[in-house]
VODRENVEX-600022 format. One record per residue: z negated, y, x of N, C-alpha, C in turn; residue number from 1. Coordinates in steps of 0.2 Angstrom, whole numbers, padded with zeros to 4 digits, always signed. Atoms other than C-alpha are relative to their C-alpha. Layout:
VODRENVEX-600022
<<Z Y X> <Z Y X> <Z Y X> NUM>
...
end
This chain:
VODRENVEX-600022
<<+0000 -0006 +0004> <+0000 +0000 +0000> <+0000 +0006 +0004> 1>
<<+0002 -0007 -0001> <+0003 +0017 +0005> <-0004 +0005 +0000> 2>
<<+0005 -0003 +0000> <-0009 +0029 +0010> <+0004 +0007 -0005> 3>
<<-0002 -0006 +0002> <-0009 +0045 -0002> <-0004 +0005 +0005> 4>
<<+0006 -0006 -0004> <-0013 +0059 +0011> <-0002 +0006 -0004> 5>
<<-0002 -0006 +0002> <-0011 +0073 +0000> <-0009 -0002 -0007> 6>
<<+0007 +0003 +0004> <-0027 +0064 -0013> <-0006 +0000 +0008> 7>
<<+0003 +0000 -0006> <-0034 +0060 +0003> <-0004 +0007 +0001> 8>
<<+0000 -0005 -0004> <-0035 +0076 +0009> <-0007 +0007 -0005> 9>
<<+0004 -0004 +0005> <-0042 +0085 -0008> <-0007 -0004 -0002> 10>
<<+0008 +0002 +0003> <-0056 +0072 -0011> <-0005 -0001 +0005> 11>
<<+0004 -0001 -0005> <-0063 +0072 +0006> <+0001 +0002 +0007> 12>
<<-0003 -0004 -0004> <-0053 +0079 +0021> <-0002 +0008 +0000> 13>
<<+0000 -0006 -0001> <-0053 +0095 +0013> <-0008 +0004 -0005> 14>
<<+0006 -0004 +0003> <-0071 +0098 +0008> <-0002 +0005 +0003> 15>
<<+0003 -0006 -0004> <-0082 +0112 +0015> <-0002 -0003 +0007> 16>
<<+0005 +0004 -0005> <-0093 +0100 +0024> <+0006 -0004 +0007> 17>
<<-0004 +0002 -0005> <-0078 +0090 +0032> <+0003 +0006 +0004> 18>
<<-0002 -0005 -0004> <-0071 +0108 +0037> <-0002 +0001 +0004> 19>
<<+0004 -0004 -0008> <-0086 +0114 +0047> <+0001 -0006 +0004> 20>
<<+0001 +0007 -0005> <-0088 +0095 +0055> <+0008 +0002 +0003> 21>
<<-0004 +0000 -0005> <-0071 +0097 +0060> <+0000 +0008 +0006> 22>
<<-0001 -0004 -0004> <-0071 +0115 +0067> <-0005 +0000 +0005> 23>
<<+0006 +0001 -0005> <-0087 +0107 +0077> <+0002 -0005 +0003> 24>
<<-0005 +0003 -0005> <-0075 +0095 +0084> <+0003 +0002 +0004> 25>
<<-0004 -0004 -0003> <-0063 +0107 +0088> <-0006 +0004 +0007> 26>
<<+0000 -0006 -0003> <-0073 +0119 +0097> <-0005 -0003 +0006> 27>
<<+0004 +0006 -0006> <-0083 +0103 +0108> <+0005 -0001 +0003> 28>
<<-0006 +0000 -0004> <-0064 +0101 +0113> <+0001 +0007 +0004> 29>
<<+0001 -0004 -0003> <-0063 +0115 +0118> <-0003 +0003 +0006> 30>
<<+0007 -0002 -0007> <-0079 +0119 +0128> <+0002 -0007 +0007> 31>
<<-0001 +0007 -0006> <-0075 +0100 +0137> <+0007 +0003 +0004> 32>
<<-0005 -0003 -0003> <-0058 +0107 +0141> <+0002 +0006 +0003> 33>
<<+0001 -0006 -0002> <-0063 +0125 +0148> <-0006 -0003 +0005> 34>
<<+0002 +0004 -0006> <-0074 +0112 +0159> <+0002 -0003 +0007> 35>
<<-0005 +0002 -0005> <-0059 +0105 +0167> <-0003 -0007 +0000> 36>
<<+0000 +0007 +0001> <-0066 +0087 +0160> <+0005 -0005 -0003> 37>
<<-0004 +0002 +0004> <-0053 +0084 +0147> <+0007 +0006 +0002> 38>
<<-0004 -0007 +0000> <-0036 +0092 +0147> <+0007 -0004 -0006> 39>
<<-0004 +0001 +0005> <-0020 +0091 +0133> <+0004 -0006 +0004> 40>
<<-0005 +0005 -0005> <-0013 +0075 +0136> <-0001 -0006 +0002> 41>
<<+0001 +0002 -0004> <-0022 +0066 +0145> <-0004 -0006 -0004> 42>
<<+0003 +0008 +0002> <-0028 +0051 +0134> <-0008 +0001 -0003> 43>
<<+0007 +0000 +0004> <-0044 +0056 +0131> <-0005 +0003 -0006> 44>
<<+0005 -0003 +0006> <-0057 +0061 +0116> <-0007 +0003 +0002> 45>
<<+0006 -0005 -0002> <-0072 +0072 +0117> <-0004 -0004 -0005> 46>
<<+0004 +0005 +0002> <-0084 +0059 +0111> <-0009 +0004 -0003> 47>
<<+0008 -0005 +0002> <-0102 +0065 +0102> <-0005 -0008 +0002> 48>
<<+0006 +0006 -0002> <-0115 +0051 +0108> <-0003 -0002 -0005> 49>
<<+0004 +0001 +0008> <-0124 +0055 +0092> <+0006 +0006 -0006> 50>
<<-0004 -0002 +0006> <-0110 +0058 +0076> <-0003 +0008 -0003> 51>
<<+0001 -0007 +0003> <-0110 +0076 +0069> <-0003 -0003 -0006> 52>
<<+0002 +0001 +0006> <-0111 +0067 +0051> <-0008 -0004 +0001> 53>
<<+0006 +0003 +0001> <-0127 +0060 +0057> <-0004 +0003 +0004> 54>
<<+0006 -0003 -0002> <-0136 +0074 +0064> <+0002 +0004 +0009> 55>
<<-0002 -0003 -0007> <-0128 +0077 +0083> <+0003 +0007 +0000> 56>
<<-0003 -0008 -0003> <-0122 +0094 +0089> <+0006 +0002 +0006> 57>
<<-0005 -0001 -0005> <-0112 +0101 +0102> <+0000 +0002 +0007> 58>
<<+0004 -0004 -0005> <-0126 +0104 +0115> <+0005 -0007 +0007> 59>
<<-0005 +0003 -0007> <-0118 +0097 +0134> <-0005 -0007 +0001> 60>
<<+0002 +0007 -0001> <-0130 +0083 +0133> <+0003 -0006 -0005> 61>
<<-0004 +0002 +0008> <-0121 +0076 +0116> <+0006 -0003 +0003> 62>
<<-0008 +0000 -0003> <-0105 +0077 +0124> <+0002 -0006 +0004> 63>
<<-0006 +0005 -0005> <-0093 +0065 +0134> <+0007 -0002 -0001> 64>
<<-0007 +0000 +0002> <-0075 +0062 +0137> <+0000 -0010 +0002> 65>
<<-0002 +0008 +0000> <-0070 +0044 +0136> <+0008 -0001 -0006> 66>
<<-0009 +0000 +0002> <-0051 +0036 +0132> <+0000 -0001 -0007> 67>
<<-0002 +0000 +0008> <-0045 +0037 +0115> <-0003 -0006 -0002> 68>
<<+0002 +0006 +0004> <-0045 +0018 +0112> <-0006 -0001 +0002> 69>
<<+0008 -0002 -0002> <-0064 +0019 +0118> <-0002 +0001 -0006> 70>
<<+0003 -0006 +0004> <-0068 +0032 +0104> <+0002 -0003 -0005> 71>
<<-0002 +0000 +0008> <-0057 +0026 +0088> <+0001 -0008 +0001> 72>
<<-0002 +0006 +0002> <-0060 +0007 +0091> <-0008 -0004 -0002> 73>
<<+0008 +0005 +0005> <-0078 +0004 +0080> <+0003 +0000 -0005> 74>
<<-0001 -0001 +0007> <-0080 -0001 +0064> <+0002 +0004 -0005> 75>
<<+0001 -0004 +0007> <-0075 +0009 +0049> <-0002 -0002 -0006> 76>
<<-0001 +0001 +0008> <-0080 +0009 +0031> <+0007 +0005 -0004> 77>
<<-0003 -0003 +0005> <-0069 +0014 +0015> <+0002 +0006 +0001> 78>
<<-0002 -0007 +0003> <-0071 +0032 +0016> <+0001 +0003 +0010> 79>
<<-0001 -0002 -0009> <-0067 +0030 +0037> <-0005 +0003 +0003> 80>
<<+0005 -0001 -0004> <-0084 +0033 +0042> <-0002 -0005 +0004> 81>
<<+0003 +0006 -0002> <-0093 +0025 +0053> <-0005 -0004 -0003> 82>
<<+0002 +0007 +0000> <-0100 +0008 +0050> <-0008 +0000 +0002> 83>
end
C-alpha cells in the first residue's frame, strides 16, 4: 500500500509540537556542523543520545554524529516513533 504523505503530514508531521521538535533537530545540525563534526554529505546524522520526544535537548553533551544507517536502524512503531 502506498504511503499517503499529504494525510501524513496533516495528522502528525505538521503539528506544532512535531514543528518545534524538528526546528530542534535542525538547529543541533547545525551547531554540529559550525563544529566541523558533521558536514553536508558526508553520511552522517546528528544523533540525540536522549530523543527530543522524550525529554533530551540540544546541550553538547546530548549530541553525537554517527552514520545514518547507525541512527535510522532501531525499531519503529506505527506512528514512526521509537519503540
Amino acid at each position: 500500500m502506498a504511503r499517503n504523505y499529504k494525510t501524513e503530514y496533516q495528522n502528525y508531521q505538521g503539528t506544532e509540537e512535531q514543528k518545534k521538535n524538528r526546528a530542534k533537530r535542525n538547529a543541533a545540525r547545525r551547531e554540529m556542523e559550525r563544529k566541523g563534526v558533521v558536514s553536508k554529505g558526508d553520511g552522517k546524522d546528528v544523533d540525540h543520545k536522549r530523543p527530543i520526544v522524550k525529554g533530551g535537548g540540544n546541550g553538547n553533551g546530548n549530541l553525537r554524529a554517527v552514520p545514518a544507517s547507525a541512527n535510522r536502524s532501531f525499531p519503529r512503531n506505527k506512528r514512526a516513533g521509537m519503540k
